[in-house]
N, C-alpha and C positions, 0 to 999 in steps of 0.2 A: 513457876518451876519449869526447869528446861530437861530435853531429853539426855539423858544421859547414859541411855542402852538399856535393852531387854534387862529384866530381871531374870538370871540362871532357876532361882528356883519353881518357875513356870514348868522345867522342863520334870522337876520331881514333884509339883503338884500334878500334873495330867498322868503321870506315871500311877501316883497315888490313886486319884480320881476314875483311872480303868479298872483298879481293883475294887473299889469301894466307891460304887457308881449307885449312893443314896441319896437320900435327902436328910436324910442324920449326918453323915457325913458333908456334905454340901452346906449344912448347917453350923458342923464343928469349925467351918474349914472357910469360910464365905467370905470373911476381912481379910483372911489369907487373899485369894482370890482377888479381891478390890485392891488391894495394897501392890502385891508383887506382882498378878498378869495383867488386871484389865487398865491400871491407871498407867505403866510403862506404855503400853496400847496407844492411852492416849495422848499421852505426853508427842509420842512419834507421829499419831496421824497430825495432832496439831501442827508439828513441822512441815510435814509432805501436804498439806491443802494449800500452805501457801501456794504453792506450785503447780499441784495436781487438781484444787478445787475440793467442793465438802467429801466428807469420809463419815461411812457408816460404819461402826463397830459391833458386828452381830452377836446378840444375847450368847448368852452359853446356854440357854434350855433348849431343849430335844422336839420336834414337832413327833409326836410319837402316834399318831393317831389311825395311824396306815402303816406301820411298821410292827414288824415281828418281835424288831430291839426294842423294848419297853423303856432303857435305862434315859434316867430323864437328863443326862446333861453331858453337851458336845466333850471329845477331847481336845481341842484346839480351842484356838482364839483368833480370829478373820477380822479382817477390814479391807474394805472396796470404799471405790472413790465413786460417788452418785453421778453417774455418765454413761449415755447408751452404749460406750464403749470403754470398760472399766480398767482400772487397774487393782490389783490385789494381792493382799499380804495374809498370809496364815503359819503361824507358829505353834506347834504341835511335842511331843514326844518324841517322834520320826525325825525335827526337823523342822525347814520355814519354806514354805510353798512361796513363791516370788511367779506371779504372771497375771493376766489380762488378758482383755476383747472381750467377746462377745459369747456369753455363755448362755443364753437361754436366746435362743436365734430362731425369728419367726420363721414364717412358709416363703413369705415374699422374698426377706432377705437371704435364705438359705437355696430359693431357687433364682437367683441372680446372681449366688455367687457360684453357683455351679455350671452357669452360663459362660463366665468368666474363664472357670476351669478348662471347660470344653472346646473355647474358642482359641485358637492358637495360636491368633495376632495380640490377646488381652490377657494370655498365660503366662507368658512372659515376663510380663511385669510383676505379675504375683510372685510368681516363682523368684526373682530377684530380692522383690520384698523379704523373700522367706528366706533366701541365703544371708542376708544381711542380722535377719534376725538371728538368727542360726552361729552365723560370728561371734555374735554378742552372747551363746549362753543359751538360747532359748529355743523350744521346740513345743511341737504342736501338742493340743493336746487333743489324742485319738481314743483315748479307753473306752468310752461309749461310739464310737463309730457303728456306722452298716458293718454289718457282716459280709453285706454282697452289693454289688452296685445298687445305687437309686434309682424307680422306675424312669427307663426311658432312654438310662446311658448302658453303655454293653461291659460285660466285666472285664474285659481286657484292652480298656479304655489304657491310653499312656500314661494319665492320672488319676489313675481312678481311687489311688491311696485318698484324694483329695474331695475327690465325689463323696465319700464314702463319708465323708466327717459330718458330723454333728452340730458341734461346738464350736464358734473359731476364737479358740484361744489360744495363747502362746505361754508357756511358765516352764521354771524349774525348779529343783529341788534342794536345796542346801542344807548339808549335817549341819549337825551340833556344831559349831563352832565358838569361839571364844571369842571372836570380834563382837557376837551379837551383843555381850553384854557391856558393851564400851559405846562410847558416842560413834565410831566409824560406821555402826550399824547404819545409822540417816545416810551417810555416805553409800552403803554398800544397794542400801535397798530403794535411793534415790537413784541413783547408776541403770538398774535393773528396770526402774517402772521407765529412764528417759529409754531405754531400750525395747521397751513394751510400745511407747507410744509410736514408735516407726508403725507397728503392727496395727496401731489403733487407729493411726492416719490413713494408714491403706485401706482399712475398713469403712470408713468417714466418706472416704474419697469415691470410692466404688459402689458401696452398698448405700450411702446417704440417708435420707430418709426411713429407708424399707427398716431401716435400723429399729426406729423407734414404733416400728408395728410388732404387736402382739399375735 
Protein backbone atom coordinates (compact mmCIF):
# COMPACT_ATOMS: atom_id res chain seq x y z
CA UNK A 1 0.00 0.00 0.00
CA UNK A 2 1.31 3.48 -0.81
CA UNK A 3 0.84 6.81 0.85
CA UNK A 4 -1.75 8.68 -0.21
CA UNK A 5 -2.19 11.53 2.47
CA UNK A 6 -2.98 12.02 6.14
CA UNK A 7 -6.22 10.81 7.10
CA UNK A 8 -8.60 14.20 8.03
CA UNK A 9 -10.18 12.31 10.62
CA UNK A 10 -7.02 12.29 12.94
CA UNK A 11 -7.66 15.87 13.24
CA UNK A 12 -11.50 14.92 14.95
CA UNK A 13 -10.12 11.91 16.71
CA UNK A 14 -7.49 14.12 19.07
CA UNK A 15 -10.17 16.84 19.22
CA UNK A 16 -12.31 13.83 20.71
CA UNK A 17 -9.52 12.34 22.60
CA UNK A 18 -8.82 15.93 24.72
CA UNK A 19 -12.29 15.55 25.89
CA UNK A 20 -12.38 12.02 26.76
CA UNK A 21 -8.79 11.48 27.64
CA UNK A 22 -9.60 7.44 29.09
CA UNK A 23 -8.84 4.38 28.74
CA UNK A 24 -12.63 3.31 28.06
CA UNK A 25 -12.50 5.60 25.52
CA UNK A 26 -9.07 4.76 24.07
CA UNK A 27 -10.50 1.36 24.11
CA UNK A 28 -13.92 2.16 22.28
CA UNK A 29 -11.75 4.16 19.82
CA UNK A 30 -8.23 2.03 19.39
CA UNK A 31 -8.89 0.61 15.53
CA UNK A 32 -10.03 3.95 15.01
CA UNK A 33 -6.70 5.02 15.92
CA UNK A 34 -4.60 2.15 14.12
CA UNK A 35 -6.65 2.59 10.91
CA UNK A 36 -6.96 6.53 10.35
CA UNK A 37 -3.65 8.18 12.52
CA UNK A 38 -1.17 5.79 13.14
CA UNK A 39 -1.08 3.47 9.71
CA UNK A 40 -1.22 7.00 7.31
CA UNK A 41 1.91 7.73 9.80
CA UNK A 42 3.28 4.93 8.53
CA UNK A 43 2.57 4.59 5.29
CA UNK A 44 4.60 8.34 4.92
CA UNK A 45 7.54 7.58 7.20
CA UNK A 46 8.01 4.60 4.76
CA UNK A 47 8.35 7.10 1.86
CA UNK A 48 10.66 9.67 3.71
CA UNK A 49 13.39 6.97 5.10
CA UNK A 50 14.09 6.25 1.69
CA UNK A 51 15.70 9.40 1.84
CA UNK A 52 16.01 10.61 5.27
CA UNK A 53 17.08 6.99 6.86
CA UNK A 54 15.01 4.83 9.64
CA UNK A 55 11.91 6.69 11.32
CA UNK A 56 10.63 6.19 14.69
CA UNK A 57 6.96 6.55 15.35
CA UNK A 58 6.32 7.48 19.01
CA UNK A 59 3.64 5.57 21.05
CA UNK A 60 0.60 7.73 21.92
CA UNK A 61 0.81 6.70 25.75
CA UNK A 62 1.58 9.44 28.23
CA UNK A 63 4.94 9.03 30.49
CA UNK A 64 2.84 10.16 33.50
CA UNK A 65 4.95 9.53 36.33
CA UNK A 66 6.47 12.98 37.14
CA UNK A 67 3.59 14.88 35.86
CA UNK A 68 0.68 16.62 37.57
CA UNK A 69 -1.40 15.63 34.02
CA UNK A 70 -2.35 12.13 34.76
CA UNK A 71 -4.25 11.75 31.36
CA UNK A 72 -2.64 8.69 29.90
CA UNK A 73 -2.51 9.47 26.18
CA UNK A 74 -0.57 12.11 23.89
CA UNK A 75 -2.71 14.41 21.64
CA UNK A 76 -0.65 14.20 18.51
CA UNK A 77 1.14 11.67 16.54
CA UNK A 78 5.19 12.38 16.06
CA UNK A 79 7.93 10.76 13.94
CA UNK A 80 11.72 11.51 13.94
CA UNK A 81 14.16 10.06 11.86
CA UNK A 82 16.97 8.02 14.13
CA UNK A 83 19.97 10.53 13.74
CA UNK A 84 22.04 12.66 16.19
CA UNK A 85 20.58 15.35 14.13
CA UNK A 86 16.86 14.61 13.46
CA UNK A 87 14.23 15.47 11.54
CA UNK A 88 10.50 15.67 12.62
CA UNK A 89 7.00 15.50 11.90
CA UNK A 90 4.08 15.93 14.41
CA UNK A 91 0.32 16.16 13.57
CA UNK A 92 -2.01 17.40 16.09
CA UNK A 93 -5.49 19.24 16.45
CA UNK A 94 -3.49 22.76 16.35
CA UNK A 95 -2.03 21.57 13.17
CA UNK A 96 1.58 19.54 11.79
CA UNK A 97 4.74 20.80 13.62
CA UNK A 98 7.48 20.38 10.56
CA UNK A 99 11.25 20.80 11.99
CA UNK A 100 14.65 19.33 13.34
CA UNK A 101 18.24 19.43 14.89
CA UNK A 102 19.15 18.89 17.73
CA UNK A 103 16.82 18.76 20.64
CA UNK A 104 18.08 17.21 23.79
CA UNK A 105 21.77 18.87 23.39
CA UNK A 106 24.50 17.96 25.63
CA UNK A 107 26.98 20.24 27.78
CA UNK A 108 29.84 19.63 25.27
CA UNK A 109 27.87 20.37 22.29
CA UNK A 110 25.89 23.41 23.68
CA UNK A 111 29.18 24.96 25.08
CA UNK A 112 30.79 24.86 21.55
CA UNK A 113 28.22 25.98 20.06
CA UNK A 114 28.21 29.00 22.06
CA UNK A 115 31.88 29.45 21.40
CA UNK A 116 30.84 29.70 17.79
CA UNK A 117 28.25 32.32 18.86
CA UNK A 118 30.56 34.53 20.57
CA UNK A 119 33.38 34.45 18.16
CA UNK A 120 32.83 36.76 15.25
CA UNK A 121 35.03 35.44 12.61
CA UNK A 122 32.73 31.80 13.19
CA UNK A 123 29.29 33.83 13.66
CA UNK A 124 29.07 34.58 10.59
CA UNK A 125 28.71 31.59 9.07
CA UNK A 126 25.98 30.65 11.45
CA UNK A 127 24.18 33.42 11.16
CA UNK A 128 24.06 32.86 7.11
CA UNK A 129 23.15 29.38 7.77
CA UNK A 130 20.10 30.67 9.78
CA UNK A 131 19.05 33.41 7.16
CA UNK A 132 18.95 30.79 4.64
CA UNK A 133 17.06 28.65 6.77
CA UNK A 134 14.74 31.56 7.59
CA UNK A 135 14.07 31.81 3.53
CA UNK A 136 12.96 28.51 3.48
CA UNK A 137 10.01 28.91 6.31
CA UNK A 138 11.75 27.94 9.41
CA UNK A 139 12.75 29.49 12.61
CA UNK A 140 14.48 28.68 15.71
CA UNK A 141 12.98 27.21 18.28
CA UNK A 142 13.38 29.38 21.60
CA UNK A 143 10.42 28.58 24.10
CA UNK A 144 12.54 26.87 26.58
CA UNK A 145 15.53 29.38 26.27
CA UNK A 146 17.71 31.13 29.32
CA UNK A 147 15.86 33.70 30.56
CA UNK A 148 19.17 35.55 31.12
CA UNK A 149 22.54 35.01 29.58
CA UNK A 150 24.57 31.79 30.18
CA UNK A 151 27.29 31.77 32.94
CA UNK A 152 30.21 33.56 31.61
CA UNK A 153 28.71 35.64 28.59
CA UNK A 154 27.41 39.28 29.45
CA UNK A 155 23.67 40.06 28.76
CA UNK A 156 24.06 42.54 26.18
CA UNK A 157 26.06 40.29 24.24
CA UNK A 158 25.25 41.22 20.22
CA UNK A 159 23.80 37.59 20.16
CA UNK A 160 22.96 36.82 22.97
CA UNK A 161 19.14 35.79 21.62
CA UNK A 162 21.54 32.83 20.50
CA UNK A 163 23.43 32.22 23.78
CA UNK A 164 20.56 31.95 25.42
CA UNK A 165 19.00 28.83 23.49
CA UNK A 166 18.59 25.54 24.69
CA UNK A 167 17.56 23.47 21.97
CA UNK A 168 19.01 23.82 18.46
CA UNK A 169 16.22 23.34 16.43
CA UNK A 170 14.57 24.71 13.58
CA UNK A 171 10.50 23.98 12.82
CA UNK A 172 7.22 25.41 11.83
CA UNK A 173 3.87 25.31 12.22
CA UNK A 174 1.27 24.53 9.57
CA UNK A 175 -2.90 24.89 9.90
CA UNK A 176 -5.19 22.48 8.93
CA UNK A 177 -4.89 22.41 5.59
CA UNK A 178 -6.30 20.42 2.82
CA UNK A 179 -3.13 19.32 1.01
CA UNK A 180 -2.39 17.23 4.04
CA UNK A 181 -4.87 14.84 3.08
CA UNK A 182 -3.68 14.20 -0.61
CA UNK A 183 -0.60 12.63 -1.78
CA UNK A 184 1.19 16.35 -2.02
CA UNK A 185 1.62 16.07 1.55
CA UNK A 186 5.11 13.65 0.84
CA UNK A 187 5.81 16.44 -1.38
CA UNK A 188 5.14 19.29 1.04
CA UNK A 189 6.77 17.70 4.23
CA UNK A 190 9.74 16.29 1.96
CA UNK A 191 10.54 20.07 0.84
CA UNK A 192 10.57 21.18 4.59
CA UNK A 193 12.77 18.28 6.21
CA UNK A 194 15.50 18.92 2.63
CA UNK A 195 15.18 22.55 4.27
CA UNK A 196 15.81 21.25 7.87
CA UNK A 197 18.88 19.50 6.73
CA UNK A 198 20.74 22.78 5.66
CA UNK A 199 20.31 23.27 9.66
CA UNK A 200 21.44 19.70 10.30
CA UNK A 201 24.59 20.10 8.12
CA UNK A 202 25.55 23.03 9.94
CA UNK A 203 25.27 21.31 13.10
CA UNK A 204 27.17 17.95 11.74
CA UNK A 205 29.84 20.24 10.55
CA UNK A 206 30.53 22.41 13.64
CA UNK A 207 29.42 20.55 16.47
CA UNK A 208 30.59 16.82 15.12
CA UNK A 209 31.00 14.54 17.41
CA UNK A 210 30.00 16.53 20.83
CA UNK A 211 26.75 15.66 19.02
CA UNK A 212 26.44 12.19 19.94
CA UNK A 213 27.55 12.85 23.85
CA UNK A 214 24.95 12.74 26.35
Amino acid sequence: MSFTGLNPDAIAFFAQLRTHNTKEWWADNKSRYETNVREPFELLAAELEVEFGPMKIFRPYRDVRFSADKSPYKLQIGMVTRAPCAHYLQLSEEGMLIGGGRYDVSPAALGRFREIVDDPRLAGDLEATLDEVRARGLELMSGDALRTAPRGYSADHPRIGLLRLKRLAVGRTEPIDEWMWTPTALDEIRDAWHSVSIWCDWLAENLGSELDDR
